[in-house]
VOGU-3710 file (C-alpha; in Angstrom, 3 decimals, decimal comma):
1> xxxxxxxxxx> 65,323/41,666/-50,276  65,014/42,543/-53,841  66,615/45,607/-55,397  65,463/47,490/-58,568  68,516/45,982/-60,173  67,344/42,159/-59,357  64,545/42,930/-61,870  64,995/42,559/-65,666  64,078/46,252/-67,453  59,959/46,520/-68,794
11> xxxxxxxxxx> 59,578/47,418/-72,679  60,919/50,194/-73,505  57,173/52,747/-74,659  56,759/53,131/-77,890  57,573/56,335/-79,761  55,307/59,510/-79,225  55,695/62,801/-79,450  57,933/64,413/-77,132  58,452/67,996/-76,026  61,788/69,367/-76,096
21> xxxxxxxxxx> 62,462/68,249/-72,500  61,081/65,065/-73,129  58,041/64,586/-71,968  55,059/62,824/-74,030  52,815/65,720/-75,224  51,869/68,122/-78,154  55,070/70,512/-79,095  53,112/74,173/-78,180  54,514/76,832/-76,864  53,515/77,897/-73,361
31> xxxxxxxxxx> 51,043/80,428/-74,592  49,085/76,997/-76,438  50,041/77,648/-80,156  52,104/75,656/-82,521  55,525/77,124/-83,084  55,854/78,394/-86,656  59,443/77,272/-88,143  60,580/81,374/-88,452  59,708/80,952/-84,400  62,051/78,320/-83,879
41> xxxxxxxxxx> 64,441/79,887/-86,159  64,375/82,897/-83,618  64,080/81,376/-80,327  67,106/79,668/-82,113  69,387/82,452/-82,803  68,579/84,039/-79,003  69,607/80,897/-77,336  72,785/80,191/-78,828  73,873/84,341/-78,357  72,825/83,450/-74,542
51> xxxxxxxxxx> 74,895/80,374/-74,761  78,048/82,038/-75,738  77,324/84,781/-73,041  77,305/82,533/-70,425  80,223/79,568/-71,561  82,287/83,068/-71,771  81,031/83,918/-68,113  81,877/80,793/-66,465  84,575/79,444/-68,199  85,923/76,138/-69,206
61> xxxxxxxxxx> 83,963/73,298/-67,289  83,233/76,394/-65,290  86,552/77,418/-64,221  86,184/81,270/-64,090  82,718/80,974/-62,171  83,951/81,620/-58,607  86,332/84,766/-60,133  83,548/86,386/-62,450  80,695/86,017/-59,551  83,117/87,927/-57,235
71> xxxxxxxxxx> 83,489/90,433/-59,860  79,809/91,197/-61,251  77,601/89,551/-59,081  74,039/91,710/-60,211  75,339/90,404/-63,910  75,081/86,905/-62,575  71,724/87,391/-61,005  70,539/89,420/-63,857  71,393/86,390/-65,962  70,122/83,863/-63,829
81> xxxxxxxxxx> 67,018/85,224/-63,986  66,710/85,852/-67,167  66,842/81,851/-67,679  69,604/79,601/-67,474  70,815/78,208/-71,212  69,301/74,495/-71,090  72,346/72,855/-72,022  74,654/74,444/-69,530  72,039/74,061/-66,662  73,324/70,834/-65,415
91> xxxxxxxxxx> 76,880/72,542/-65,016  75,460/76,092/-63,529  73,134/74,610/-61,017  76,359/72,588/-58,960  78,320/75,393/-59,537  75,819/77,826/-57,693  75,156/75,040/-55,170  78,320/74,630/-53,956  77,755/70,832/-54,929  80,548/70,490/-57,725
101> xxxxxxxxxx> 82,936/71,819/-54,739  81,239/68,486/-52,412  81,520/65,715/-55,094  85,634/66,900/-55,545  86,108/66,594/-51,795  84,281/63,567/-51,232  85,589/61,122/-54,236  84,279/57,477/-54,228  81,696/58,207/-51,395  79,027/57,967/-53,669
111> xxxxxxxxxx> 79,768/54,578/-54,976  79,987/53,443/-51,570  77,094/54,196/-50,957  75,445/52,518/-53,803  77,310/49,415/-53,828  78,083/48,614/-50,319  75,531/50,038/-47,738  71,704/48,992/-47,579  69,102/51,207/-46,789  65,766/50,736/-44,821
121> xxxxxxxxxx> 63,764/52,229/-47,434  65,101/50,386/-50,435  61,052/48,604/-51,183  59,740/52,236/-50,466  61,710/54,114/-53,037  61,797/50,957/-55,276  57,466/51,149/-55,106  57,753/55,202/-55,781  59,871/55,451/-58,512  57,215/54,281/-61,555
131> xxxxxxxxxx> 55,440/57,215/-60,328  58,302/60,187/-60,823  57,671/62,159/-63,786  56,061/59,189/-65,491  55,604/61,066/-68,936  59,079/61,694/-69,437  61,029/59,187/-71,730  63,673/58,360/-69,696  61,607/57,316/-66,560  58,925/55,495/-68,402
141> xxxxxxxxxx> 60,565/51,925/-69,074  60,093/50,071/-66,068  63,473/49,041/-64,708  65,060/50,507/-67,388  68,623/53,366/-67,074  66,309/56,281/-65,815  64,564/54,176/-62,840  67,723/52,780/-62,028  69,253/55,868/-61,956  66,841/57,429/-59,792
151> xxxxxxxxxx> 66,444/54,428/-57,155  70,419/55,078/-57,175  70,653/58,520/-56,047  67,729/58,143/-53,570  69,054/54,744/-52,341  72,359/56,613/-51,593  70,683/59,682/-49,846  69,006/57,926/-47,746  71,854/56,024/-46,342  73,695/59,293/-46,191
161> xxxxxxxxxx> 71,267/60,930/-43,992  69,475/58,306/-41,880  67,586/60,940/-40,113  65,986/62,378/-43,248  65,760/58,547/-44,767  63,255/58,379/-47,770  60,046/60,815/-47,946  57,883/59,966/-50,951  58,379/63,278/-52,629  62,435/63,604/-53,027
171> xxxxxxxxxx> 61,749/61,245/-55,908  60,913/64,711/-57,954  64,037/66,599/-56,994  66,244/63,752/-57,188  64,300/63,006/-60,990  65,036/66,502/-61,963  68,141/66,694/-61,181  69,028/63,372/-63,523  67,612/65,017/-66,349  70,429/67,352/-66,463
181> xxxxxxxxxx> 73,313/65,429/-64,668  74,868/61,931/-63,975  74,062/60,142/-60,626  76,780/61,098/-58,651  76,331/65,032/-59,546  72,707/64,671/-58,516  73,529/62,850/-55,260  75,867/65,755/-54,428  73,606/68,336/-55,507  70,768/66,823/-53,306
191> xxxxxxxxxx> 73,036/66,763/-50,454  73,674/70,254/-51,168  70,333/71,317/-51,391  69,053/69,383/-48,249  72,201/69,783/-45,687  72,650/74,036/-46,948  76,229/73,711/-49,027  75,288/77,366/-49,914  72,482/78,618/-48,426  69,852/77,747/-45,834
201> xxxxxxxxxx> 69,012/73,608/-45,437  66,050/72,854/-46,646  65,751/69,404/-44,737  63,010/70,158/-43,028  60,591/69,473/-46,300  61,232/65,886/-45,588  62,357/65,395/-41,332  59,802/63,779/-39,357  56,413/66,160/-38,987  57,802/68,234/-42,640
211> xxxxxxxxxx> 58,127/70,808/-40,330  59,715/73,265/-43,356  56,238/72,618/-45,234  54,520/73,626/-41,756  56,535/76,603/-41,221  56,007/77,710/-45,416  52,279/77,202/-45,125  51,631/79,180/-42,153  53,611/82,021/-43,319  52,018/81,579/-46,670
221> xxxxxxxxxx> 48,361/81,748/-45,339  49,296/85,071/-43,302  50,965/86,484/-46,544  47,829/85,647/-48,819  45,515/87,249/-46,163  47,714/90,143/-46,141  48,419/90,866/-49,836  45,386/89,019/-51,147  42,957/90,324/-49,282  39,779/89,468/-51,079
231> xxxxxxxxxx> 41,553/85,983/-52,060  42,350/85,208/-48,535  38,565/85,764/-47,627  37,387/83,607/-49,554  39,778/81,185/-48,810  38,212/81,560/-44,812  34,669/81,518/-46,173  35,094/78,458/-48,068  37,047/76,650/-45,248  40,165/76,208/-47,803
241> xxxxxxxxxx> 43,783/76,080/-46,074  47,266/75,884/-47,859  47,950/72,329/-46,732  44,551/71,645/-48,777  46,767/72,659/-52,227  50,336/73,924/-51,204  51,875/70,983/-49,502  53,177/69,294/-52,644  54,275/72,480/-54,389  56,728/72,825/-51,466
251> xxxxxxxxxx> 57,927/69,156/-51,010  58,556/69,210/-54,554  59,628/72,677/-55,042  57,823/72,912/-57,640  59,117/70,048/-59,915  55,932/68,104/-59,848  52,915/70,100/-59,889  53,799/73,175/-62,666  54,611/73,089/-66,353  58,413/72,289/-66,918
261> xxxxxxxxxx> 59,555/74,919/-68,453  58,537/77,312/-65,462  59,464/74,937/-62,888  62,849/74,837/-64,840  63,260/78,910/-63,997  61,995/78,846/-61,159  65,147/75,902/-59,861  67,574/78,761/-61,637  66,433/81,077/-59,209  65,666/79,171/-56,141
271> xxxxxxxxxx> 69,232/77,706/-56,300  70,966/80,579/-57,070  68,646/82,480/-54,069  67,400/80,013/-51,764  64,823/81,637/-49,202  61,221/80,902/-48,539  60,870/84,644/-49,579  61,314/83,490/-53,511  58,734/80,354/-52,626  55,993/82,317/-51,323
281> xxxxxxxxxx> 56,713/85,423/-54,100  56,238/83,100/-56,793  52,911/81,551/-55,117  51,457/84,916/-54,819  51,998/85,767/-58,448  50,239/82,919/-59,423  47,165/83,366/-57,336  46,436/86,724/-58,339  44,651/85,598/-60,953  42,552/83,263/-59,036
291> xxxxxxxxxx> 38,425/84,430/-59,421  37,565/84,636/-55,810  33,642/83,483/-56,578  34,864/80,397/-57,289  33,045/77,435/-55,284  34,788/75,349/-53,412  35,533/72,095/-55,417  35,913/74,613/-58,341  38,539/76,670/-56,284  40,450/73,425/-54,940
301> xxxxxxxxxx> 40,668/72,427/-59,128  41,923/75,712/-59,808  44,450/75,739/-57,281  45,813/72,053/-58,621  45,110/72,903/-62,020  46,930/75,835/-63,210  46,704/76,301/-66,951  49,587/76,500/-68,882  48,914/79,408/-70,920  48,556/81,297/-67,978
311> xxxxxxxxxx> 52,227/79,717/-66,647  54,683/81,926/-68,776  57,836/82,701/-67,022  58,829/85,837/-68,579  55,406/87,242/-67,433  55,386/85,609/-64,118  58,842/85,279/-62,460  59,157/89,308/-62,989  55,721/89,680/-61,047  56,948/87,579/-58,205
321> xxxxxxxxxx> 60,130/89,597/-58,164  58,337/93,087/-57,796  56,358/91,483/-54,297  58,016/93,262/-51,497  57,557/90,835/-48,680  61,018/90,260/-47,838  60,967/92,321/-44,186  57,478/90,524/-43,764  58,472/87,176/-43,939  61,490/87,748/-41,759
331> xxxxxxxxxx> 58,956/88,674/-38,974  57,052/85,648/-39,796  59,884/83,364/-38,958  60,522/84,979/-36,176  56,826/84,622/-34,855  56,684/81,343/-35,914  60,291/80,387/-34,399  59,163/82,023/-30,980  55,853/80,005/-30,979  57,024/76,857/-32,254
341> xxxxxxxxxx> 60,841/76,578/-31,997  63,593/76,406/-34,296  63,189/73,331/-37,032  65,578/70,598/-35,656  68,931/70,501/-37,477  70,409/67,029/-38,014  73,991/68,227/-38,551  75,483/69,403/-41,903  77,192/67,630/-44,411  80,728/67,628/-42,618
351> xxxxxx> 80,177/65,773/-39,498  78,423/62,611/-41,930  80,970/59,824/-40,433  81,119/58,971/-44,267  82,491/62,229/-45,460  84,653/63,508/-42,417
//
């Protein structure tokens, strides 16, 4: 059986222009102009003030994080909100994951994984990766460090967790993650994420049946019906369902189908505050919006097709905060646990044979 590093690495693409995460486009800002220079100059200035705010808040290679969280917790969250500083993300998101705290109890485990076991979906995640985040620079040369990388953390996942294996979707998490971390951070982080280090596991996006993305879009059709009430008519009249458009945005949390830059705050957030209460807030924000005389194949493109001038974070994450729908969806689980069961747990991290 081949593996991606068998292969010899595809011409590397030749130079475009690149946003300033990296992907191949025009350099606008998310409202569709061209930055003036005095623009930059200011955005600038803002984000190194933030920077120093936040490498005082968390400390040396984020030694005081634990201490100043216990102390001012709402200035955290306040914070987090607000955005985190791009060039601390990669440190702030394992250090609210509780991943940074895995990868130091767990040394070597990674590369064992890698090197030494094989995995049953090796040709499936080897056939996937060309098409994770295939824009971005360091994913487009076929074979080349970013593909590598990727098949890597993925390969080692899915020998971690047989149950959960390889679902054609993790590629996005796992790609996301590497844009801001090495491998082994990203594995650790993804184990985090998946097996609840912190909060809640979000397996269930990827066990047999998704039966997370089940359980998100049936709470997610009752919540549109009930705070979207015109919307969620015309979603019945046109025979449109969530799983028609919402699937991917939850198997991807939102890494593939959104501009970066809000799918970027929206990962601050969602790690910090894990909960399908932040998911479904920040869906209902953006369908507001939605013209409900809209056809259906005009609806279905809208729903796909957000455009980015209408994707600003500072204008939308705020909306989503002020939906109240918290003691709502906690009687939605609980209908939908008593009618369907609890989602099958495969374990948590600690009893992996590898890691005990």
């Amino acid at each position: 059986m081949k593996r991606l590093d068998d292969y010899e690495p595809g011409p590397v693409p030749s130079p475009r222009s690149l946003d300033r995460f990296g992907f191949v486009k025009q350099d606008v800002t998310p409202d569709g102009l061209v930055k003036s220079r005095s623009a930059y100059e200011y955005e600038r200035y803002r984000e190194e003030r933030r920077v120093r705010k936040w490498r005082k808040m968390i400390g040396v290679g984020g030694s005081d994080w634990k201490h100043y969280l216990r102390r001012k917790p709402h200035v955290v969250k306040r914070r987090i909100r607000k955005g985190i500083p791009d060039c601390l993300r990669g440190l702030v998101w394992q250090l609210i994951s509780g991943s940074r705290d895995l990868l130091l109890m767990n040394p070597g485990v990674y590369e064992q994984l890698v090197i030494y076991e094989t995995s049953a979906s090796e040709l499936d995640i080897i056939r996937d990766i060309s098409r994770t985040f295939p824009s971005h620079v360091f994913f487009q040369q076929r074979h080349g460090p970013g593909q590598r990388s990727l098949y890597n953390v993925l390969k080692a996942y899915s020998v971690f967790d047989r149950d959960v294996g390889y679902v054609q979707g993790m590629g996005f998490l796992a790609g996301l993650l590497l844009l801001y971390m090495s491998e082994e951070d990203a594995f650790w982080l993804l184990v985090a994420l998946l097996k609840g280090a912190v909060h809640a596991p979000m397996e269930g996006l990827y066990l047999a049946g998704l039966p997370l993305v089940q359980q998100y879009l049936s709470q997610f059709e009752c919540l549109v019906r009930e705070n979207l009430p015109k919307l969620g008519e015309h979603f019945s009249n046109e025979m449109i369902n969530p799983s028609m458009y919402a699937s991917q945005w939850f198997i991807t949390v939102f890494s593939y189908s959104f501009p970066f830059h809000l799918a970027l705050r929206i990962w601050d957030v969602f790690l910090y505050e894990v909960s399908a209460f932040h998911l479904n807030n920040h869906i209902l924000s953006w369908l507001g919006p939605i013209k409900v005389k809209l056809p259906f194949e005009k609806l279905i493109h809208a729903l796909k097709n957000f455009p980015e001038n209408a994707m600003n974070p500072d204008t939308l994450l705020p909306l989503a905060y002020s939906i109240k729908i918290s003691k709502r969806l906690e009687e939605l689980n609980q209908e939908y646990e008593k009618k369907n069961g609890k989602i099958r747990r495969c374990g948590d991290f600690s009893e992996n044979p590898i890691t005990s």
